[in-house]
N, C-alpha and C positions, 0 to 999 in steps of 0.2 A: 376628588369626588364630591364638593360642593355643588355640581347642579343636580346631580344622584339623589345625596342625602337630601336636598330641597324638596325632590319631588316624592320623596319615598319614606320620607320620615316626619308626617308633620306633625303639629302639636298636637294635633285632636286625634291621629292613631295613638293607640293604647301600649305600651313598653313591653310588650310580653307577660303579664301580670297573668292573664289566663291564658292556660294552654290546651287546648283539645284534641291536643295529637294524642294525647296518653293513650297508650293500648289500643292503638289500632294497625293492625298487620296488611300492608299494599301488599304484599307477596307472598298468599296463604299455602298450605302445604298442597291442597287440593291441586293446584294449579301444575303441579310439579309431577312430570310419568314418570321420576327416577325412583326405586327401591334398592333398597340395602340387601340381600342377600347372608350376607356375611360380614363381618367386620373388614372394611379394606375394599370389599369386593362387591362392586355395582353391575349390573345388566339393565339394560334399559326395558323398562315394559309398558309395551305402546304396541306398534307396529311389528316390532321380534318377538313377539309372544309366542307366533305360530314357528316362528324360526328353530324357538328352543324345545319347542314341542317336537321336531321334527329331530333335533341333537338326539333329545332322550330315546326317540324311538329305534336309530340310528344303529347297528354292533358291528359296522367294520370299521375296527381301532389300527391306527399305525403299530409297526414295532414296537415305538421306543413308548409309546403308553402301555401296551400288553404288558412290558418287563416291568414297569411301575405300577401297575395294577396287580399284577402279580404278588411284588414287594410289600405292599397294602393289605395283605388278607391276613385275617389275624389282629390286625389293629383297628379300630374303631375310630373310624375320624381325625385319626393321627396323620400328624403330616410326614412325609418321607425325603429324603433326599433336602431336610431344613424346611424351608416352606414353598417348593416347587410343587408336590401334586396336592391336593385335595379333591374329597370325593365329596358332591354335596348336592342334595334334593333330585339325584339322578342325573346331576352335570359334574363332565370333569373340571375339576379349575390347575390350570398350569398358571404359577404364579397370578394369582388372582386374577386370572382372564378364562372365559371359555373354551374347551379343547372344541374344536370341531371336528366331525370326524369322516374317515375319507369316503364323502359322498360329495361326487362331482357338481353334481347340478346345488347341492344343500352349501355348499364356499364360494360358485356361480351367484347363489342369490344374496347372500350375506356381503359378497363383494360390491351387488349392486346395489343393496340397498344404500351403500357410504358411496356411490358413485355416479347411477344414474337419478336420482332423487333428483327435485328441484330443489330441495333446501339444501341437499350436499353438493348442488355444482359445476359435479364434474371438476372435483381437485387433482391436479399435480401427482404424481409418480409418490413423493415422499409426504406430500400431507396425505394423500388417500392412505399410504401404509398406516401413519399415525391414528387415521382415523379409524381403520380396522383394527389394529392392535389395544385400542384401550379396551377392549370388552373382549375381544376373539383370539383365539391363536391357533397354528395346527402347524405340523410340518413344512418347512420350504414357504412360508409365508409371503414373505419380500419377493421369491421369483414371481410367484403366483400371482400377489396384484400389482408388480412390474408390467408382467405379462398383459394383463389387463386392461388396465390403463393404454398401453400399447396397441391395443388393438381395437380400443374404443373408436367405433364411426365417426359417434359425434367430434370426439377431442381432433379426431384426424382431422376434420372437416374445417374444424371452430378455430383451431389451433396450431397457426405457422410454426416452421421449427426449421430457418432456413437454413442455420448452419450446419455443419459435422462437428462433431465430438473433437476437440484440439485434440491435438496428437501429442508425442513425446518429440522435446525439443530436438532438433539433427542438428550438430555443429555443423560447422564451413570446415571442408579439407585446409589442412595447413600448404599453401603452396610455396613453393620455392621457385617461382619466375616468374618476371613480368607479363601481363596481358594474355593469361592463361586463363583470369575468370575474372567479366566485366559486369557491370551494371549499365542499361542506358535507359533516358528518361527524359521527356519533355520539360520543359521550363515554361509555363504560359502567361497569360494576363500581363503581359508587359506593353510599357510603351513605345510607340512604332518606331523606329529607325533605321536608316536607310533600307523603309522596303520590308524591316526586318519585325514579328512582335514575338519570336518564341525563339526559344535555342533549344539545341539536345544536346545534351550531355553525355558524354563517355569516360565514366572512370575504371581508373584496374585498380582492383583489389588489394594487388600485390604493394605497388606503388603508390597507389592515391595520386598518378596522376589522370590528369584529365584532358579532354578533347572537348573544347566547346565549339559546333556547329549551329550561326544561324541558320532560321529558319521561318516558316509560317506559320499559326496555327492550322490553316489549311490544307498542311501536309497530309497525304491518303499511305497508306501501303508504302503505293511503290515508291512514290517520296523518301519513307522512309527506308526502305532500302536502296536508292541511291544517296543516299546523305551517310549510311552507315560501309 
């Protein structure tokens, strides 16, 4: 790094003797729409404001919140079931995330906002879920913005997906006689000989042995069914 240090270190700059960075913050609290809630427990407040306003107003609760809301009366703030529910400023928290509650169109917009956004995207199947799970939760989660995702226009549009789902591996029948189950296949890019630049090949399975047929690469169909 001697042509570096020649050009960036010379006598007449000063060694660091003063420093005037002291006490100065690039990245002020202001700048930041995250709040704390709770110890552990963030919500974002920006844009979702109206989202959680719309939570609080919300009373149709799944089951399995009623039984734990239920279990909760009589204690004051206390957590139930270790630290899975908490009841706090009028939201539910399930393991420090928000219960949403079952209002179709109210998990429709909260889904869109981690999904139709410019700055979200339009993520992936399993980043979206990630993306809704750090702040939200509610019943059947994972199907819901599976689902979603899935049926998103844009992603159909934007987003080839030409293969099928691999399957489960199918072994090969074990056979017990010759030239019962064959492979055939061309051989190309060869060089010409008598006339000839491709073979096809026929092997059996059983045997391993083989049939080699020149050939053309010009072979069509029915070529190939007179050759076989």
């Amino acid at each position: 790094m001697k042509k570096a240090d020649a050009l960036s270190r010379q006598p007449d700059h000063k060694r660091g003797v003063e420093n005037n960075n002291s006490n100065i913050t690039l990245l002020k609290p202001k700048y930041f729409q995250m709040c704390a809630m709770h110890q552990g427990h963030l919500l974002i407040d920006g844009s979702e404001k109206e989202t959680l306003s719309k939570i609080r107003k919300c009373t149709d609760l799944d089951k399995e919140v009623i039984k734990a809301l239920k279990s909760m009366k009589g204690e004051k703030k206390k957590s139930i079931r270790g630290d899975k529910w908490i009841e706090e400023q009028g939201l539910i928290l399930f393991r420090g995330k928000v219960y949403v509650l079952r209002d179709e169109e109210l998990r429709k917009q909260i889904t869109c906002l981690h999904h139709n956004t410019s700055i979200s995207g339009h993520p992936g199947c399993w980043k979206m879920l990630e993306l809704v799970m750090r702040n939200y939760w509610w019943p059947g989660i994972p199907k819901y913005v599976l689902s979603y995702v899935d049926g998103c226009d844009v992603c159909q549009r934007g987003k080839a997906f030409p293969e099928m789902p691999a399957g489960k591996l199918m072994l090969n029948p074990i056979l017990n006689a010759p030239w019962m189950d064959i492979s055939v296949d061309f051989i190309m890019g060869l060089s010409e000989a008598q006339g000839y630049n491709a073979i096809l090949v026929i092997c059996d399975r059983f045997t391993k042995q083989v049939h080699i047929i020149p050939t053309t690469k010009e072979t069509n169909s029915l070529g190939l069914a007179c050759l076989y």
